[in-house]
py3Dmol code that shows the C-alpha trace and the ligand (Angstrom):
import py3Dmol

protein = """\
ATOM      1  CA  UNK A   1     -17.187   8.511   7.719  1.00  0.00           C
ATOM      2  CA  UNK A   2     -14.026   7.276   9.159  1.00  0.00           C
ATOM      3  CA  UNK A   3     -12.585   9.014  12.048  1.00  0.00           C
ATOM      4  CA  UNK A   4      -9.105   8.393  13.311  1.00  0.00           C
ATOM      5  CA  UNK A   5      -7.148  10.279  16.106  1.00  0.00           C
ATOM      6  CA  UNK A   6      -4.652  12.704  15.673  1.00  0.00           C
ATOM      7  CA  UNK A   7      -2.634  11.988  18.359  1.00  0.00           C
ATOM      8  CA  UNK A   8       1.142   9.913  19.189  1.00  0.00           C
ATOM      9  CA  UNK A   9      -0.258   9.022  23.058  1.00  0.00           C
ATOM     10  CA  UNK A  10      -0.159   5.288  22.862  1.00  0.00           C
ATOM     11  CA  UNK A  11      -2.772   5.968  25.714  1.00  0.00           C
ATOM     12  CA  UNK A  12      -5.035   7.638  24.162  1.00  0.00           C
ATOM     13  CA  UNK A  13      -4.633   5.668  20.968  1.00  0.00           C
ATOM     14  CA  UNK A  14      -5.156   1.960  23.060  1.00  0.00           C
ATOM     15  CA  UNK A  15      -8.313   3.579  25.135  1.00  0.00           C
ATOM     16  CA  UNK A  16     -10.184   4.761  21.601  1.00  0.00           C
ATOM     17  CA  UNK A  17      -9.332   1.755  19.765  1.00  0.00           C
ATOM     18  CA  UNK A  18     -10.715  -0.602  22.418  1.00  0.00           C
ATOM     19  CA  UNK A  19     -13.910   2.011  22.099  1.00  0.00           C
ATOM     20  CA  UNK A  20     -14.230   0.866  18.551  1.00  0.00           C
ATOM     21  CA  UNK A  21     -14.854   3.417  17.177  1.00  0.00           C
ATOM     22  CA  UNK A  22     -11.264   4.612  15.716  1.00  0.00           C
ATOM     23  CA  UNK A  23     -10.052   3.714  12.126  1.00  0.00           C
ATOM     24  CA  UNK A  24      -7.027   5.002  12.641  1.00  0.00           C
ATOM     25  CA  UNK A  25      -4.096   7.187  13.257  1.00  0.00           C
ATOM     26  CA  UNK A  26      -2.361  10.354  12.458  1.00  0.00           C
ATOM     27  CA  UNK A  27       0.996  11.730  13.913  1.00  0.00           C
ATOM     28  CA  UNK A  28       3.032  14.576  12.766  1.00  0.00           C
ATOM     29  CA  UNK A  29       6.857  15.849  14.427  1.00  0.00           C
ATOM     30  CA  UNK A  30       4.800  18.016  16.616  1.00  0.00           C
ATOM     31  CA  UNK A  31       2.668  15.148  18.021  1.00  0.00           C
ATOM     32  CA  UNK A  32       5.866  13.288  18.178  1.00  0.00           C
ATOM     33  CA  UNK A  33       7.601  15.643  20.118  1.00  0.00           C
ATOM     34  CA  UNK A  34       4.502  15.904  22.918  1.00  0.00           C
ATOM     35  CA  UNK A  35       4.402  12.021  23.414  1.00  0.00           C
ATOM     36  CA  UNK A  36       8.261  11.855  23.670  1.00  0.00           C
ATOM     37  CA  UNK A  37       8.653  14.914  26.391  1.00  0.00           C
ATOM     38  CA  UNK A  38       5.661  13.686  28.408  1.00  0.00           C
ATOM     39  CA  UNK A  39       7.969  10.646  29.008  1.00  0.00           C
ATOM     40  CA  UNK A  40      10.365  13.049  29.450  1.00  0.00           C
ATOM     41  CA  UNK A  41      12.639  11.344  26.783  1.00  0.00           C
ATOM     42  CA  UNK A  42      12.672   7.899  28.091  1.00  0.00           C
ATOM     43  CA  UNK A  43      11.650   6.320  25.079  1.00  0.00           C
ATOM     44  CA  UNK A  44      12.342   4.120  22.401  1.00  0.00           C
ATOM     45  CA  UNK A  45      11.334   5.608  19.000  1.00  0.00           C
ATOM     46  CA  UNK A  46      10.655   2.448  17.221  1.00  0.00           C
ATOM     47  CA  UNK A  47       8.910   0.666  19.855  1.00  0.00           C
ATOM     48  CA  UNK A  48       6.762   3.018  20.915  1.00  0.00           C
ATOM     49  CA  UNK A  49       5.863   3.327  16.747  1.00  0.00           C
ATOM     50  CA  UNK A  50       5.723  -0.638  17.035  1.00  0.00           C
ATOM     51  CA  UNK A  51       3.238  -0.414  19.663  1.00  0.00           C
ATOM     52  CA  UNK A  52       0.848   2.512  18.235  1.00  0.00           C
ATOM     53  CA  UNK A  53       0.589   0.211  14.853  1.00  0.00           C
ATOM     54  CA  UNK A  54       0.005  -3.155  16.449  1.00  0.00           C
ATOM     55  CA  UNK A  55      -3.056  -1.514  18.527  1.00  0.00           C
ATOM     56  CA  UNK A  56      -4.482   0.555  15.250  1.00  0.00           C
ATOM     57  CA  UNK A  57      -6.704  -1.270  13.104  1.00  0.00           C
ATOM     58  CA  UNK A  58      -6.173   0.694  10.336  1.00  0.00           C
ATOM     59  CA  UNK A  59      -3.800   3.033   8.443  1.00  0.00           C
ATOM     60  CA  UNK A  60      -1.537   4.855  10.856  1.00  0.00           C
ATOM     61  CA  UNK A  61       0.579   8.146   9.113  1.00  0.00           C
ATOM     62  CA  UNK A  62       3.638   8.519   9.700  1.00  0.00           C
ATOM     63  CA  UNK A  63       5.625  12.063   8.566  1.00  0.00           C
ATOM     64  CA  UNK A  64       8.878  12.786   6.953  1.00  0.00           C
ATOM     65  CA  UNK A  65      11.414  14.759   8.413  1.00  0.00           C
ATOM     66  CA  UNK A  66      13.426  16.110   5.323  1.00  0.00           C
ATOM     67  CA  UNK A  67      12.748  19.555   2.520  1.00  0.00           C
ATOM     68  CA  UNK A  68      14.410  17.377  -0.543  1.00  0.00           C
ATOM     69  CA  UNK A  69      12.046  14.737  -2.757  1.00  0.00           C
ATOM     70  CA  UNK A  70      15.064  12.734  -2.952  1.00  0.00           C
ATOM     71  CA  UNK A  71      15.549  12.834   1.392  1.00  0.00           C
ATOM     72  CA  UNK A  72      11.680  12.767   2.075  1.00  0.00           C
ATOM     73  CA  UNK A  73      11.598   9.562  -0.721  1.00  0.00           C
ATOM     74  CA  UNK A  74      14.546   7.672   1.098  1.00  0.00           C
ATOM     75  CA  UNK A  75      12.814   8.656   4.614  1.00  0.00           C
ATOM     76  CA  UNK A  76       9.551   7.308   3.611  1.00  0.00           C
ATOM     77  CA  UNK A  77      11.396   3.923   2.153  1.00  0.00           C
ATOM     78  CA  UNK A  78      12.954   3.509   5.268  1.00  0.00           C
ATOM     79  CA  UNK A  79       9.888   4.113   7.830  1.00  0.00           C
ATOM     80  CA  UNK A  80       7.819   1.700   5.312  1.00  0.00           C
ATOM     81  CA  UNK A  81      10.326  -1.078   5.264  1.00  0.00           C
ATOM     82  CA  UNK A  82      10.931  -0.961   9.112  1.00  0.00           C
ATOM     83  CA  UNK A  83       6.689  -0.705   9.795  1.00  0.00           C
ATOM     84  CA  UNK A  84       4.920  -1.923   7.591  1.00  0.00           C
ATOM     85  CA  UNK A  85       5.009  -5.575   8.845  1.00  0.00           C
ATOM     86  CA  UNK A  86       3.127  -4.483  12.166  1.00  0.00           C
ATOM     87  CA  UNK A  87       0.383  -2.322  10.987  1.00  0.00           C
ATOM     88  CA  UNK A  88      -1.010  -0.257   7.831  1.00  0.00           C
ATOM     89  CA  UNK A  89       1.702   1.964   7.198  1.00  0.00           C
ATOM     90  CA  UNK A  90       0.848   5.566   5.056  1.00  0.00           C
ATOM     91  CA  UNK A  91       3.534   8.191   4.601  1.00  0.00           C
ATOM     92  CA  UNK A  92       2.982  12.028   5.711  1.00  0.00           C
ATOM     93  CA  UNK A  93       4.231  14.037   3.065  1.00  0.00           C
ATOM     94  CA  UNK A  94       4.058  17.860   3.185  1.00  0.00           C
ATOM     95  CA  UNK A  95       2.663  19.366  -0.141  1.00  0.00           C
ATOM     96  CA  UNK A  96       5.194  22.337  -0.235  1.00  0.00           C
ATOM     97  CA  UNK A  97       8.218  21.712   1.921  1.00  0.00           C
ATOM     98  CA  UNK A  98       9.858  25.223   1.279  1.00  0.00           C
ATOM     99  CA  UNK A  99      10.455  26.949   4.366  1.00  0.00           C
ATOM    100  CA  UNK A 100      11.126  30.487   1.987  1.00  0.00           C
ATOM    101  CA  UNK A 101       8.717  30.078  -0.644  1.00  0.00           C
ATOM    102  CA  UNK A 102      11.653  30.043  -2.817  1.00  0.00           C
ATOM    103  CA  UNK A 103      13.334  26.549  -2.301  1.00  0.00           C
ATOM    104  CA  UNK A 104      11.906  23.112  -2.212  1.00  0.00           C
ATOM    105  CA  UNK A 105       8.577  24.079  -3.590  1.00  0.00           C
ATOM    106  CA  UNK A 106       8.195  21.226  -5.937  1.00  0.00           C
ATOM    107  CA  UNK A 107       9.991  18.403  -3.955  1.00  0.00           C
ATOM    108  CA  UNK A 108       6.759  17.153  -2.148  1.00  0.00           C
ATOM    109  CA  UNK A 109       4.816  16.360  -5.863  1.00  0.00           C
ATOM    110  CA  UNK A 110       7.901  14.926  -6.410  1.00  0.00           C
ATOM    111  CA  UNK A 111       8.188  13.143  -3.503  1.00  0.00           C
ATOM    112  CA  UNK A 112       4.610  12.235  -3.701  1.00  0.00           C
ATOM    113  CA  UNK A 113       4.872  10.927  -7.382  1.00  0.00           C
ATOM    114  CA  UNK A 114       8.052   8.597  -6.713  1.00  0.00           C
ATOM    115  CA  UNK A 115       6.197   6.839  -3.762  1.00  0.00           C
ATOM    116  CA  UNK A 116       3.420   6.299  -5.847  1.00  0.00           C
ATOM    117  CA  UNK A 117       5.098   4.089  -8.185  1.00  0.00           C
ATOM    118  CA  UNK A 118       6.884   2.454  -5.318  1.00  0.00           C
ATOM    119  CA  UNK A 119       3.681   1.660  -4.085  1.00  0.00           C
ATOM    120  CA  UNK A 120       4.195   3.437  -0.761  1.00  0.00           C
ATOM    121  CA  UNK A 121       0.677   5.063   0.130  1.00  0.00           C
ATOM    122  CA  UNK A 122       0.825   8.877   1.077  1.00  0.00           C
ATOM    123  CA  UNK A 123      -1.025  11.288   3.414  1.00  0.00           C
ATOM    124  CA  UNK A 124      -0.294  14.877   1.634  1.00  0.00           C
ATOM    125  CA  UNK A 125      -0.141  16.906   4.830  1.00  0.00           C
ATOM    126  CA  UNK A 126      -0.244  21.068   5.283  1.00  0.00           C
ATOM    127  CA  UNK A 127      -2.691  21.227   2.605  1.00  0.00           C
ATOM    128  CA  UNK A 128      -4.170  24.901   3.282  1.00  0.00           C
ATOM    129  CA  UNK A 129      -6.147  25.134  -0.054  1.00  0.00           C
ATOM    130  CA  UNK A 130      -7.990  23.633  -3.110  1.00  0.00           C
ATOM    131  CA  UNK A 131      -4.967  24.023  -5.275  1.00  0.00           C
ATOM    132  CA  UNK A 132      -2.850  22.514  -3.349  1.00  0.00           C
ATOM    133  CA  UNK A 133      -5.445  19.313  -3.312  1.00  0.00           C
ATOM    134  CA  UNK A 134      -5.693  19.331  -6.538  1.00  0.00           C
ATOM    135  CA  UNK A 135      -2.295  19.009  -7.315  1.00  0.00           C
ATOM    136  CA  UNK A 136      -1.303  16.660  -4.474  1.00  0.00           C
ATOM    137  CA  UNK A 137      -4.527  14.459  -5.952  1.00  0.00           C
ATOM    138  CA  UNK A 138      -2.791  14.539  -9.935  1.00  0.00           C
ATOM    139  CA  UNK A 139       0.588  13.896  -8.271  1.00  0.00           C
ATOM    140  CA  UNK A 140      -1.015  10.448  -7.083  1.00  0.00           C
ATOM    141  CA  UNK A 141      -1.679  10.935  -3.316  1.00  0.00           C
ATOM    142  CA  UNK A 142      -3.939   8.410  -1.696  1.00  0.00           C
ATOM    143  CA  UNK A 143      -4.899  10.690   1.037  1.00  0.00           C
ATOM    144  CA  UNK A 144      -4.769  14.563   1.495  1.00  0.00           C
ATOM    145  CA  UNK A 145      -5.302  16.518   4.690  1.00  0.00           C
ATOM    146  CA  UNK A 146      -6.515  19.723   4.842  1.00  0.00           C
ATOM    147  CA  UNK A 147      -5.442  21.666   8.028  1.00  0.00           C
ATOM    148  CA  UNK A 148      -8.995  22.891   8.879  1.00  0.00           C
ATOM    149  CA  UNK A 149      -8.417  24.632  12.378  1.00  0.00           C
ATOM    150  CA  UNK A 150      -5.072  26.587  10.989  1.00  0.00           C
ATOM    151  CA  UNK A 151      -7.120  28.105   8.172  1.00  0.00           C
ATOM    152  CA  UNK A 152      -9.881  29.550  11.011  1.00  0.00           C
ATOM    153  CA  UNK A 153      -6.791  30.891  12.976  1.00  0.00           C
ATOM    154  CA  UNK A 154      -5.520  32.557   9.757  1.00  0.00           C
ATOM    155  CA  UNK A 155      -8.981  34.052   9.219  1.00  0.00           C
ATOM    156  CA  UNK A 156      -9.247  35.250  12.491  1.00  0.00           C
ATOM    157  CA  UNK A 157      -5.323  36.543  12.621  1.00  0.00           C
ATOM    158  CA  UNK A 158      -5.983  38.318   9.666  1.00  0.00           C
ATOM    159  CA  UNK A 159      -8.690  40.294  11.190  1.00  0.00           C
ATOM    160  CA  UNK A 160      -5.639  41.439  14.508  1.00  0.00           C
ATOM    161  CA  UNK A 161      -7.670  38.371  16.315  1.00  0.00           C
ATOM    162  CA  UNK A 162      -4.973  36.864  18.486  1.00  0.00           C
ATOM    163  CA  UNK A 163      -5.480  33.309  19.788  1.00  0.00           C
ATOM    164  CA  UNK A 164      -6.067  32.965  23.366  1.00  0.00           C
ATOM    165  CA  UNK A 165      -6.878  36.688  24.294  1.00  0.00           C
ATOM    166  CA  UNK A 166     -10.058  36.839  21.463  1.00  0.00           C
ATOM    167  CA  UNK A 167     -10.432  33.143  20.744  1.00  0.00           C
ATOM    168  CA  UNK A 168      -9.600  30.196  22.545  1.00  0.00           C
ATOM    169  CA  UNK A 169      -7.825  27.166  20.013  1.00  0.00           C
ATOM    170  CA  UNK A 170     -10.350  24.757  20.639  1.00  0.00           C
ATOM    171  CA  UNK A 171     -13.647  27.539  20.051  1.00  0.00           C
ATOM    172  CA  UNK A 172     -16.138  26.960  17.032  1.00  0.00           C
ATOM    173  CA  UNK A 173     -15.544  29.411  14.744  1.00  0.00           C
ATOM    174  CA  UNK A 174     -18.986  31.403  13.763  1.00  0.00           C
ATOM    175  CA  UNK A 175     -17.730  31.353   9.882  1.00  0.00           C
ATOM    176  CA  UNK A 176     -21.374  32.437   9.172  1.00  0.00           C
ATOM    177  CA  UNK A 177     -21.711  35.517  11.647  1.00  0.00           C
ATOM    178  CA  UNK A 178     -18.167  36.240  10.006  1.00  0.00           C
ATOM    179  CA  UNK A 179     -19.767  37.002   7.107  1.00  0.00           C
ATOM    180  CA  UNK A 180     -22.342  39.087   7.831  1.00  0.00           C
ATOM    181  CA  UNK A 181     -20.231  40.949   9.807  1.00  0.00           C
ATOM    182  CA  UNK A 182     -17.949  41.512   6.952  1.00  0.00           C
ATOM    183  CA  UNK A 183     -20.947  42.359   4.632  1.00  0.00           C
ATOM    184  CA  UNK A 184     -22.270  44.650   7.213  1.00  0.00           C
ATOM    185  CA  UNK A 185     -19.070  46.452   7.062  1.00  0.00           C
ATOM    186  CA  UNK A 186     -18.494  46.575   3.424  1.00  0.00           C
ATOM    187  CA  UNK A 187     -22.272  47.607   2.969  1.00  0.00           C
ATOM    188  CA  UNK A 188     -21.439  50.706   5.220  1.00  0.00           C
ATOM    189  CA  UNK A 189     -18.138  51.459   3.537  1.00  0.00           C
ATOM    190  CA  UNK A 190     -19.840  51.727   0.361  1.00  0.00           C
ATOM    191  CA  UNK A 191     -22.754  53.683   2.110  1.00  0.00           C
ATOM    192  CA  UNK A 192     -20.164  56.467   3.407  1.00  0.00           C
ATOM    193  CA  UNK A 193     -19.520  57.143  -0.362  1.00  0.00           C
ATOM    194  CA  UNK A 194     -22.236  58.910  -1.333  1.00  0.00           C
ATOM    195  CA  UNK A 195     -22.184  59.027  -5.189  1.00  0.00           C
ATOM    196  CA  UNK A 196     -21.820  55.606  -5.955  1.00  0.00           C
ATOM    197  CA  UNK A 197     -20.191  54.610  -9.582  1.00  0.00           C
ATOM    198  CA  UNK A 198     -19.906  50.633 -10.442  1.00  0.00           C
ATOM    199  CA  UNK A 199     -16.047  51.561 -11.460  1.00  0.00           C
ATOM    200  CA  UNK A 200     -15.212  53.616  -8.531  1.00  0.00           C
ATOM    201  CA  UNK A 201     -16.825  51.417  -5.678  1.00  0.00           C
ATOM    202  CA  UNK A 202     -14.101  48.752  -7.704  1.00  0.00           C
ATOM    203  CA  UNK A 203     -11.017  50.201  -7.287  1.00  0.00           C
ATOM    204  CA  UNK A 204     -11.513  52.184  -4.076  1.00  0.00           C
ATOM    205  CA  UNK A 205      -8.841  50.446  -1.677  1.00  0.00           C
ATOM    206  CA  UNK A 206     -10.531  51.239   1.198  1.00  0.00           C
ATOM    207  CA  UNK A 207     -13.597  48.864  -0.644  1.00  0.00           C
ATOM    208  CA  UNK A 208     -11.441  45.946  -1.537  1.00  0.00           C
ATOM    209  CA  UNK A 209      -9.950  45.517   1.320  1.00  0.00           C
ATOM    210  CA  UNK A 210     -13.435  45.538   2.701  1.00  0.00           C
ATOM    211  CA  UNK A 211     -14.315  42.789   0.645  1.00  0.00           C
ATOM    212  CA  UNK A 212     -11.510  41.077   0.771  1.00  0.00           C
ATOM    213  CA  UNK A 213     -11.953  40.988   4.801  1.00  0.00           C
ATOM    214  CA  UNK A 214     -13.146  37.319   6.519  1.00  0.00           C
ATOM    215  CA  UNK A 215     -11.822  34.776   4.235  1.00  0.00           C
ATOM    216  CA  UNK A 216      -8.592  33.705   2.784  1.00  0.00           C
ATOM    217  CA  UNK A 217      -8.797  34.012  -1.039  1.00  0.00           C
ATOM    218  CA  UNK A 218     -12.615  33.216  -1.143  1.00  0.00           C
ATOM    219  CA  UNK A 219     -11.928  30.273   1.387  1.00  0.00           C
ATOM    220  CA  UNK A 220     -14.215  31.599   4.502  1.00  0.00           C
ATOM    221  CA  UNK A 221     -13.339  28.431   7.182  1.00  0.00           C
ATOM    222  CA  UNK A 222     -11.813  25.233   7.514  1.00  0.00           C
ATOM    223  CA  UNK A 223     -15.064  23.380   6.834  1.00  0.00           C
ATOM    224  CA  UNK A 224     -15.133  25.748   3.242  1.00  0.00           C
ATOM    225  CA  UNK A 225     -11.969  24.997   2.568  1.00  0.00           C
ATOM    226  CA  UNK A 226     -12.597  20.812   2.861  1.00  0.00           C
ATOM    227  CA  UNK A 227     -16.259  21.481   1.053  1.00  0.00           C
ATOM    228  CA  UNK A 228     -14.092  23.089  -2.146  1.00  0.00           C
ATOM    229  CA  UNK A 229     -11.617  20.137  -1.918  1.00  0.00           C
ATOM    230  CA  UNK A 230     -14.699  17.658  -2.150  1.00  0.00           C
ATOM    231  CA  UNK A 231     -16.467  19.286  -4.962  1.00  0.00           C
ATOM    232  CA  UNK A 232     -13.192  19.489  -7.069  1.00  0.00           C
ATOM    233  CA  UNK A 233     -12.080  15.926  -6.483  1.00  0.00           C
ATOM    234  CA  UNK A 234     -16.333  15.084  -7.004  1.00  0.00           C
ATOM    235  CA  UNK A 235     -16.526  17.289 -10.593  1.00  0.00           C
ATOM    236  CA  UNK A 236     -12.719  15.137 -11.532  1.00  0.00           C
ATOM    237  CA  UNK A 237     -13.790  11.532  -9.824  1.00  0.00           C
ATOM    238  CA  UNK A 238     -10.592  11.802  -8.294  1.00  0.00           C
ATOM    239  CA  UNK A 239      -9.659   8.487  -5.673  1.00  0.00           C
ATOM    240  CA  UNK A 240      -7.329  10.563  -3.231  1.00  0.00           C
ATOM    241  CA  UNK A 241      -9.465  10.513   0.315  1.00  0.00           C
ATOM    242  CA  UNK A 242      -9.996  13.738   2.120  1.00  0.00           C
ATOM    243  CA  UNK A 243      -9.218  13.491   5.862  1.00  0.00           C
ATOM    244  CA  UNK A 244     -10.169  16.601   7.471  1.00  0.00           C
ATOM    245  CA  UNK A 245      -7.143  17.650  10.083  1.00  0.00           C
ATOM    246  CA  UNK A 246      -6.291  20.249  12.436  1.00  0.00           C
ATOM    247  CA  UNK A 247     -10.083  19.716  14.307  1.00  0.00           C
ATOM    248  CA  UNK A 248     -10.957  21.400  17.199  1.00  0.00           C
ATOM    249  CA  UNK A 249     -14.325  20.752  18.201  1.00  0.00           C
ATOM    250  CA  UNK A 250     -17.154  18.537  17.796  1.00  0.00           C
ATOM    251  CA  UNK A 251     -19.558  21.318  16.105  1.00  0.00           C
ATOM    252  CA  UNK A 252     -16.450  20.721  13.321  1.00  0.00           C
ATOM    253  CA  UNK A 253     -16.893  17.645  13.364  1.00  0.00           C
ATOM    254  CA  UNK A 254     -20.327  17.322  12.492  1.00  0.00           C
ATOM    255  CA  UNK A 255     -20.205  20.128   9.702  1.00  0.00           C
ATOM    256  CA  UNK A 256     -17.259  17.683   8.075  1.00  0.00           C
ATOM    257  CA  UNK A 257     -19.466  14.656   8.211  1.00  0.00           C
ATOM    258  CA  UNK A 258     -22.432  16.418   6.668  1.00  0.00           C
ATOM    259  CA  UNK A 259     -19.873  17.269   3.921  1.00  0.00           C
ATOM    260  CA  UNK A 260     -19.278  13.616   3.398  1.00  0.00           C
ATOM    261  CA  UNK A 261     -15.895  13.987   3.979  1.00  0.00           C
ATOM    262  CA  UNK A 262     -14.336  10.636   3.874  1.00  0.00           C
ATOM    263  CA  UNK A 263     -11.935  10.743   7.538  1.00  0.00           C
ATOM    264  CA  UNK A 264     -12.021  12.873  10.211  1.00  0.00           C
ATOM    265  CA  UNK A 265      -8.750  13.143  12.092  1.00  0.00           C
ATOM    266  CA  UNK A 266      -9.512  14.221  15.675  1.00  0.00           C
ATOM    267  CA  UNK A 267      -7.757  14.856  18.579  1.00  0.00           C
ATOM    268  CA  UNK A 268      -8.654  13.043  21.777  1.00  0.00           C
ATOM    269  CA  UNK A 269     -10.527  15.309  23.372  1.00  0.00           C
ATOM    270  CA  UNK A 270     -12.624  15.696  20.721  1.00  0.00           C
ATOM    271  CA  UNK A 271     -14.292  12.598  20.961  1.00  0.00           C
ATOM    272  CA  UNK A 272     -15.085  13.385  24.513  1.00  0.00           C
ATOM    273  CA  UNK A 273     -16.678  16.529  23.526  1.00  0.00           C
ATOM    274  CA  UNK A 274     -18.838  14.455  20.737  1.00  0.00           C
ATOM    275  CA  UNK A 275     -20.526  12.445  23.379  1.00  0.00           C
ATOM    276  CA  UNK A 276     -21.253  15.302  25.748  1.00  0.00           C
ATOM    277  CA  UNK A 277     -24.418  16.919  25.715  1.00  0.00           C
ATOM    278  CA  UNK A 278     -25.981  19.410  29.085  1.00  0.00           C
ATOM    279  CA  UNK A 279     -29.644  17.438  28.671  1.00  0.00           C
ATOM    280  CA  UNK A 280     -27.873  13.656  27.822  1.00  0.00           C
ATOM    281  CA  UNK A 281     -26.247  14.248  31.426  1.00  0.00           C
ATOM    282  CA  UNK A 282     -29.483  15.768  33.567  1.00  0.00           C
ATOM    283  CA  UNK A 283     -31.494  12.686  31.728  1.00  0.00           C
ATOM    284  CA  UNK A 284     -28.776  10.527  33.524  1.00  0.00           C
ATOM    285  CA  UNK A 285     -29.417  11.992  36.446  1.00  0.00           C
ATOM    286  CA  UNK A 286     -33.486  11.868  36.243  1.00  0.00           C
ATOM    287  CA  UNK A 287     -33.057   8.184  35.290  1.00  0.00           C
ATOM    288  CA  UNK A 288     -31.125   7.044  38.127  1.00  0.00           C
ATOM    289  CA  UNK A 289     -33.178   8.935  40.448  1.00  0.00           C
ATOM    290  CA  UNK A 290     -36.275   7.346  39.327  1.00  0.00           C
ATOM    291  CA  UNK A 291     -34.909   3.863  39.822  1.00  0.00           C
ATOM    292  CA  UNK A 292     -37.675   1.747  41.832  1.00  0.00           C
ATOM    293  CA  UNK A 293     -36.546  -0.523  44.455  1.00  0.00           C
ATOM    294  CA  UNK A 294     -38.916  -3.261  42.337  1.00  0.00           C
ATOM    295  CA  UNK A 295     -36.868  -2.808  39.159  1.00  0.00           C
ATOM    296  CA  UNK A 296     -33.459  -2.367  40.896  1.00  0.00           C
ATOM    297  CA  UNK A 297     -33.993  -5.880  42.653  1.00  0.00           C
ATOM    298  CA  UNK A 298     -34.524  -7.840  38.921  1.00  0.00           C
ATOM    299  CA  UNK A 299     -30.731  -6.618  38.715  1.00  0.00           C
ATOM    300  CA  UNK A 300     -29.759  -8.458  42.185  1.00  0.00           C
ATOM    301  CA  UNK A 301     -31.513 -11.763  42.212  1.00  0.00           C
TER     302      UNK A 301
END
"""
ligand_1 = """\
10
G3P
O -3.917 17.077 11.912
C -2.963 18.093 11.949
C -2.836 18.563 13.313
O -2.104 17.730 14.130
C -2.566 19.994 13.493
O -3.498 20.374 14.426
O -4.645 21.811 16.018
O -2.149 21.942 15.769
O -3.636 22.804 13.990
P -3.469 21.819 15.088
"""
view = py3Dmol.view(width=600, height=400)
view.addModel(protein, "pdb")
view.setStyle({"model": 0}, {"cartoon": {"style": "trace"}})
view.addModel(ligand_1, "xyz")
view.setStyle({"model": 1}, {"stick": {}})
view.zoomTo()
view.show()
């Protein structure tokens, strides 16, 4: 599995790669935005972009800012031409750029499509379910990401869970206990009844919504939502490479890579978390403690 970092902090991004253990990068506006405030504006745009691809040794995404194919096409021309000589240039493209749900809900399989045959690669970004992978993968996109973390926060926000006060941003979320939960409740809704009937248990409201509790339109976390993405593209042999976004923690993480997911996109404190462990850090500690004044010296002479 490849992992790259999901971060603009040139930092960061030159303190993982000399780790060796990065494969690449992924930025967004948002991420954008953070690295330019922190230097409090004093920055120049296409050096700093100059510098993140020189240190990456691998594809670094880079987003589009426009809602039009014709806009996001031109936009994706123009960051190509001007990076792509110092590093592995891919274009962020988001799969449905409406803002409404009315306009501009085509333009990004358009946008998608016309890169393609330019031979611009693409990152198909904002992907939130199977469908949308599926179509980003016909359209021709070489990578898609699925926003794994946002689809746990809808879950949760769905339920009147509000981040911060119930769950913190970065927290595993128990997408397993979820269900049982929602089971239990259904089971006792349907309990509550008394006479049970196959077609009244079906449309009782009170029932379906029940059911329909936990999960977003059968999709019941972030990690289900990149496992349905896998088989699809699996059952179709499609070549467009899954990169599992919007992580959070490690426990993520893990449950991506025993998907097989092809790239994890992390942020940096995410890696941190993957090499912490309580009983890695008290072995430390036993380990130095037990360090013999014999063995020590074979280090000094
Ligand atoms: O990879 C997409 C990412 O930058 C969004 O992450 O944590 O803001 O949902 P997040």
């Amino acid at each position: 599995m490849e992992i790259f970092l999901d971060t603009a902090e040139l930092e960061e991004i030159k303190f993982a790669s000399s780790l060796g253990v990065i494969d690449g990068v992924t930025t967004n506006p948002s991420l954008i935005k953070k690295a330019v405030e922190r230097r409090r504006g004093e920055i120049s745009m296409v050096d700093y972009i100059k510098e993140i691809l020189k240190l990456v040794p691998g594809p670094v995404s880079l987003e589009v800012i426009s809602v039009k194919a014709e806009d996001m096409i031109s936009e994706a021309k123009k960051l190509y031409k001007l990076f792509s000589p110092y590093g592995e240039v891919v274009i962020k493209i988001p799969i449905c750029p409406s803002t409404d749900g009315e306009s501009n809900v085509y333009d990004g399989l358009g946008a998608i499509r016309e890169l393609k045959e330019a031979g611009i690669p693409t990152n198909v970004t904002l992907v939130m379910t199977p469908e949308q992978a599926l179509l980003a993968a016909k359209a021709g996109a070489d990578y898609v990401s699925p926003f794994a973390g946002r689809i746990d926060d809808y879950i949760r926000d769905q339920l009147g869970m509000k981040m911060d006060a119930d769950y913190g941003k970065a927290d595993y979320f128990d997408f397993e206990l979820m269900r049982k939960l929602a089971d239990e409740q259904l089971r006792r809704i349907i309990e509550s009844r008394g006479d049970f009937s196959l077609r009244g248990a079906y449309i009782d409201e009170e029932i379906r919504d029940a059911a329909n509790a936990g999960h977003d339109n059968g999709i019941y976390s972030g990690v289900d939502l990149v496992k349905k993405i896998l088989a699809i593209y699996r059952n179709y042999k499609y070549s467009t490479k899954v990169i599992a976004a919007s992580m959070r923690n490690a426990r993520q993480v893990r449950e991506m890579a025993e998907l097989g997911v092809d790239i994890v996109t992390i942020p940096f404190y995410v890696l941190k978390e993957m090499l912490l462990h309580y009983k890695t850090i008290e072995g430390m500690r036993f380990f130095i403690a037990d360090v013999v004044p014999q063995y020590k010296r074979i280090f000094e002479e």
